[in-house]
C-alpha positions as CSV (number, residue, x, y, z in Angstrom):
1,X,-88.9,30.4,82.0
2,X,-91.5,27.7,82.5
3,X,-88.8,25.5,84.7
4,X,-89.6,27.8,87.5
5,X,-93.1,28.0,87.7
6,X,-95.3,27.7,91.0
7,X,-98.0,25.3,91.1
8,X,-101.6,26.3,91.6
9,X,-103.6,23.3,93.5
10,X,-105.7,22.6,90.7
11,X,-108.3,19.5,91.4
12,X,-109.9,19.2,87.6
13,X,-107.0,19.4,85.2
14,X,-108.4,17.9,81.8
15,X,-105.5,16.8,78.9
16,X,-105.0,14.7,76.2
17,X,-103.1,12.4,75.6
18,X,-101.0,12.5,72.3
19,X,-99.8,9.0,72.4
20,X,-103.2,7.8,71.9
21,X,-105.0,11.2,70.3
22,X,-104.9,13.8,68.1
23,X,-105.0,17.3,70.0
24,X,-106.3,20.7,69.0
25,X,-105.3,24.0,69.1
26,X,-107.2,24.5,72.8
27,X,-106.2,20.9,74.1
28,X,-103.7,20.8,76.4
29,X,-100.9,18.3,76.4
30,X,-97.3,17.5,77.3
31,X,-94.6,19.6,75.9
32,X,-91.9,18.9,77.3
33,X,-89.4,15.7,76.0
34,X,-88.8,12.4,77.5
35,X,-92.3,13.2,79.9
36,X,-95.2,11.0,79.9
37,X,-97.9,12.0,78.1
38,X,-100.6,11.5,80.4
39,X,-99.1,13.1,82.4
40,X,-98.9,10.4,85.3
41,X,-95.9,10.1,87.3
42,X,-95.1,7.2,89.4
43,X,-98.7,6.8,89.8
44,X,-99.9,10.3,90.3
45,X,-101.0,13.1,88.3
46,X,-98.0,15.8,87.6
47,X,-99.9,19.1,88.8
48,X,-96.3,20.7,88.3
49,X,-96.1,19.7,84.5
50,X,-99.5,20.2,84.3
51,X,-99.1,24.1,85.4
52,X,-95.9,24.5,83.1
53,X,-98.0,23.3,79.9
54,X,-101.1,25.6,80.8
55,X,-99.2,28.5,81.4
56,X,-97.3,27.7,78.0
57,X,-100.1,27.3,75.7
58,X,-102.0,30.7,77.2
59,X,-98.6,33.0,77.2
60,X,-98.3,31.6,73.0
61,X,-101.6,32.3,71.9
62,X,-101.9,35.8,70.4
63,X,-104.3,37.7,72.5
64,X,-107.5,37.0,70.3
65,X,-107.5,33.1,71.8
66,X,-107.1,33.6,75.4
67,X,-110.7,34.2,75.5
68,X,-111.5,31.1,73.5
69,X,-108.7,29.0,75.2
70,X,-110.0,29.6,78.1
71,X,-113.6,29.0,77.4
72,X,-112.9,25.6,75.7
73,X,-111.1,24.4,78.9
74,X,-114.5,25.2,81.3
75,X,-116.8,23.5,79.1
76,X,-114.9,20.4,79.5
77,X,-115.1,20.6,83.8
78,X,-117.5,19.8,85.9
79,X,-116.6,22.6,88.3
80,X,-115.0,25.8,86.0
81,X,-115.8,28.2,88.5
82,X,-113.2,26.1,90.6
83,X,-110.7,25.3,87.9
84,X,-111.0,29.5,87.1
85,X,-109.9,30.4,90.9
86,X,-107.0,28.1,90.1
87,X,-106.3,29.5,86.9
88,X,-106.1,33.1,88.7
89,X,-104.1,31.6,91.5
90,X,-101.6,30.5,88.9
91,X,-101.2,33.4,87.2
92,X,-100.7,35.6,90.2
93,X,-98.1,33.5,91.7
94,X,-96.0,33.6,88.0
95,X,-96.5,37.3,87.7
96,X,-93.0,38.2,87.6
97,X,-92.1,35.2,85.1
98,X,-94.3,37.1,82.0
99,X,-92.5,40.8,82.7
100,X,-92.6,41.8,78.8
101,X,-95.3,44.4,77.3
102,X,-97.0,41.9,75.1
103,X,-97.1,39.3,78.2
104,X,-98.4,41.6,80.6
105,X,-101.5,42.6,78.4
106,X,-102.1,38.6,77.9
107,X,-102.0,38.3,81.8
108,X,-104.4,41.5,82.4
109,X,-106.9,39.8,79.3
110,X,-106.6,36.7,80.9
111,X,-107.6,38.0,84.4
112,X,-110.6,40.1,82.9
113,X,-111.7,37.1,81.0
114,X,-111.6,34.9,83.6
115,X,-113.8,37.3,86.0
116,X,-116.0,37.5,82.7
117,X,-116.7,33.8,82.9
118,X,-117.2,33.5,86.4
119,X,-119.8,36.0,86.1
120,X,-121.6,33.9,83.7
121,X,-121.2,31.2,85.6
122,X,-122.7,32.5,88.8
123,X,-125.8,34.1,86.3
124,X,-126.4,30.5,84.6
125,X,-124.9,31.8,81.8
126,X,-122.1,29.5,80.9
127,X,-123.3,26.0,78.9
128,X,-120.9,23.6,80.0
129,X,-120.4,20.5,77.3
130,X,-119.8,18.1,80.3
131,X,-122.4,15.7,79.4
132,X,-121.1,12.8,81.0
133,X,-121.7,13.6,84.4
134,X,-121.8,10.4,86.5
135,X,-123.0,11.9,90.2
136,X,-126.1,13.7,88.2
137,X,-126.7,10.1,86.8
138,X,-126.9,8.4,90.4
139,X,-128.7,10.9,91.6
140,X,-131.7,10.7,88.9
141,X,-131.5,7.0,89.1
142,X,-132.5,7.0,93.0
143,X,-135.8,8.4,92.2
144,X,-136.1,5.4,89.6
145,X,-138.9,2.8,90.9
146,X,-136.6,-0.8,90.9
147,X,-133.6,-1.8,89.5
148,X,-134.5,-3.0,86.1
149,X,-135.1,0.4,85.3
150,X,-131.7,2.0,87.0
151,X,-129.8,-0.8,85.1
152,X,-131.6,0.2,82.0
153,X,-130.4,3.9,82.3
154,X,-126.8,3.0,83.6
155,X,-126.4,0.8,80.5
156,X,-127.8,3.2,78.2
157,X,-125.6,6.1,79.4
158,X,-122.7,3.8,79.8
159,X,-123.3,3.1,75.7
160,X,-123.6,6.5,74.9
161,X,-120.3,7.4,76.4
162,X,-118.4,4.5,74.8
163,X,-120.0,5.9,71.3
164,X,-119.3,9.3,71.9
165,X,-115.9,8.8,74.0
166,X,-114.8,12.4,75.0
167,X,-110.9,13.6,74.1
168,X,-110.3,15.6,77.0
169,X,-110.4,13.5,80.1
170,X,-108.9,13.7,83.2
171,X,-106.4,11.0,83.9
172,X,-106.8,11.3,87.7
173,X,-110.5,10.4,87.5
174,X,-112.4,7.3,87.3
175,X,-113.7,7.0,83.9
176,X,-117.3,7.6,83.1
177,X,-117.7,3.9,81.9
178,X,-115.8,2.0,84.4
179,X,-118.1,4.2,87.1
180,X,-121.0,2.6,85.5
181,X,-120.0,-0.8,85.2
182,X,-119.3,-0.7,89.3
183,X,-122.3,0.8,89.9
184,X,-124.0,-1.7,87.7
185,X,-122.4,-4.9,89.4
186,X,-123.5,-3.2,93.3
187,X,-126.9,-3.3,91.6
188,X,-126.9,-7.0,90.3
189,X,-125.7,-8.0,93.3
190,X,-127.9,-6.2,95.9
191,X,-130.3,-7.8,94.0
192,X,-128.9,-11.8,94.6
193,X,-128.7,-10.8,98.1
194,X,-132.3,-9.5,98.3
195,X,-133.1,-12.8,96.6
196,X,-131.4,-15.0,99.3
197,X,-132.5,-13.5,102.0
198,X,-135.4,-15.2,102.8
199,X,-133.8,-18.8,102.5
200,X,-130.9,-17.1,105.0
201,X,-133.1,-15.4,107.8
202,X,-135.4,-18.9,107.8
203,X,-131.6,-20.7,108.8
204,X,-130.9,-18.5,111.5
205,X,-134.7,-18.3,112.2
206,X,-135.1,-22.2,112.5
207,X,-138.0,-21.4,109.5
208,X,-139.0,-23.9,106.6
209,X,-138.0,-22.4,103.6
210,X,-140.8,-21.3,101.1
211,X,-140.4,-24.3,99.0
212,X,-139.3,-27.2,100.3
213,X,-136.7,-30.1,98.9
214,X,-138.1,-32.9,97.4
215,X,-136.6,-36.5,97.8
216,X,-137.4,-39.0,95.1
217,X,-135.9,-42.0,96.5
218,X,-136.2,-43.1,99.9
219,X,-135.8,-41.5,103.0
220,X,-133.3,-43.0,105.1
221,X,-131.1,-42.6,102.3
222,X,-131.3,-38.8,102.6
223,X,-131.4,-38.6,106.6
224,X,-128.4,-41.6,106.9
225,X,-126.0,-39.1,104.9
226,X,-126.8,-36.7,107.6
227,X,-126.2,-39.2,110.3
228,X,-122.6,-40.0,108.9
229,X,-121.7,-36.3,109.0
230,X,-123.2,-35.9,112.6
231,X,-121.4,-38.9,114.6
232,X,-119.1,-40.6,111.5
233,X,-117.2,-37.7,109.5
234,X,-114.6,-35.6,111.0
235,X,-113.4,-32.6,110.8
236,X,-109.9,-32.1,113.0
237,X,-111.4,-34.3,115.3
238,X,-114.8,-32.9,115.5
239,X,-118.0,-33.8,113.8
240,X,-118.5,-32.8,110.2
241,X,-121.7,-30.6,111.3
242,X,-121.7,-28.6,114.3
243,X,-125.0,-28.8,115.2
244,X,-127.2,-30.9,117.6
245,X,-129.2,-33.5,117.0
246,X,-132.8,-31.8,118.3
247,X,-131.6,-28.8,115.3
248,X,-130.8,-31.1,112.6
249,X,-134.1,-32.9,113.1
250,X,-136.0,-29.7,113.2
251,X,-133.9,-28.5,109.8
252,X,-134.5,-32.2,107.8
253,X,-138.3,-31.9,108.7
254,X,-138.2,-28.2,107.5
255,X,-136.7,-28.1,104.8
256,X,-137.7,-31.8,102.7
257,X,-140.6,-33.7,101.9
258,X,-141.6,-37.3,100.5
259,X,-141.2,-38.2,97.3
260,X,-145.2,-37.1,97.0
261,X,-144.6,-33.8,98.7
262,X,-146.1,-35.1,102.2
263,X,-144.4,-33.5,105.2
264,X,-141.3,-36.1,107.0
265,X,-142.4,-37.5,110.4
266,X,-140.2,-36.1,113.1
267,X,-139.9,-39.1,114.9
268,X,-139.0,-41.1,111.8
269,X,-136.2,-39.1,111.3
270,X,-135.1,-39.0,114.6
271,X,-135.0,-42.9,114.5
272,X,-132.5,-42.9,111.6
273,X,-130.4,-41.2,113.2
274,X,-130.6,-42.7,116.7
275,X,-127.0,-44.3,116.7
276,X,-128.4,-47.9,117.8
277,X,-130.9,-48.3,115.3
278,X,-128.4,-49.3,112.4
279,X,-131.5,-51.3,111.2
280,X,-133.3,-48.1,110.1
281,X,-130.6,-47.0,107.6
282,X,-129.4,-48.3,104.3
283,X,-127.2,-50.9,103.8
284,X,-123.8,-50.5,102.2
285,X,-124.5,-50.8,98.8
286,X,-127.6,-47.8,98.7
287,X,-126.1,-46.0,101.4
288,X,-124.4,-42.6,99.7
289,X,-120.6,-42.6,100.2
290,X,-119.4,-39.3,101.6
């Protein structure tokens, strides 16, 4: 019977997986043999296996759990009026594989229930246990004043899942922790870029950075280590630093001061690294080896 069933385009399709948990009554999970039992094939979630086991544990229950069945399967979606279209879908297209007395009843209680809870659904009846719901969580954390405080929440909730880990999950989704943790690292590292922004736009800017570099030995020593990567180093033939003599001038003075914290004379600087004024730099033995 259940080898010919029609598939309904389900989207949420919640299971567990008996390899690694115990399932209830309600739960759904694999049936068949030699299947995997999470219901991933080759990469992809098995909708067709999927609408043979839900089919299956509805058309076994006796009629007093269909209501209940069905119930338990909403409060574990994040969108039941969907999944309950589906559910209809799927039983209207597999009519004529339920043709006995007792099956037809089962398909007309199914059908009424499943109207039922659609109804409650649309009158904010219908308490959904789906507590882990990660696009609420963003959202309320947008409102949230800085990041120390969205971090805060994302680790909290991210804690509380891992504590209260749900059974039913759907293997097709990202899980609720591993949506928090990448959510968490785009905030940590907005954040370092926010932070190096200012040292980046004074680059490109030709700005001194807010605090400069101090050097605690002498100059020349400093500025000569520049020289031999503008005219000395190579790179494929080219200089080590592409950049001109006027800019690294302009960057040295910017961007380092004395050993006292007293600004660099431009002209000094220039001097060292005037190619014919050898004199100005350190010999061999204090000169830094690049």
């Amino acid at each position: 019977m259940y080898k010919n069933v029609t598939s309904s385009p389900f989207i949420e399709h919640p299971v567990v997986d008996i390899a690694q948990l115990d399932a209830n009554e309600f739960d759904i999970f694999m049936i068949e043999e030699n299947q995997p039992t999470n219901f991933i094939s080759k990469g992809q979630f098995n909708r067709d296996l999927y609408c043979k086991c839900l089919l299956y544990k509805l058309y076994n229950f006796p009629k007093s759990k269909i209501k209940p069945f069905i119930k338990y399967q909403c409060e574990h979606l994040a969108e039941p009026f969907v999944w309950l279209n589906k559910l209809e879908k799927l039983i209207d297209l597999n009519r004529e594989l339920f043709t006995t007395k007792e099956q037809k009843i089962k398909t007309d209680k199914a059908l009424m229930i499943i109207e039922l809870l659609r109804q409650e659904i649309e009158n904010n009846k219908f308490n959904v246990l789906h507590r882990f719901d990660f696009d609420k969580l963003k959202a309320r954390i947008k409102n949230y004043q800085n990041s120390e405080e969205k971090l805060f929440a994302l680790y909290e909730a991210q804690a509380e899942y891992l504590q209260n880990k749900p059974k039913v999950i759907d293997p097709t989704e990202t899980p609720f922790d591993v949506k928090c943790t990448i959510e968490i690292d785009k905030i940590e590292k907005l954040e370092q870029l926010k932070k190096r922004m200012p040292e980046r736009n004074a680059i490109l800017n030709k700005q001194p950075l807010k605090q400069k570099i101090g050097i605690r030995g002498h100059i020349n020593i400093l500025v000569d280590a520049f020289y031999q990567m503008l005219h000395e180093k190579k790179a494929n033939g080219l200089p080590y630093l592409d950049i001109s003599t006027p800019d690294l001038i302009h960057f040295i003075t910017s961007n380092f001061t004395d050993k006292d914290g007293h600004p660099l004379s431009e002209s000094t600087v220039r001097t060292i690294l005037t190619p014919n004024r050898a004199e100005k730099r350190p010999k061999n033995d204090n000169k830094i080896q690049l």
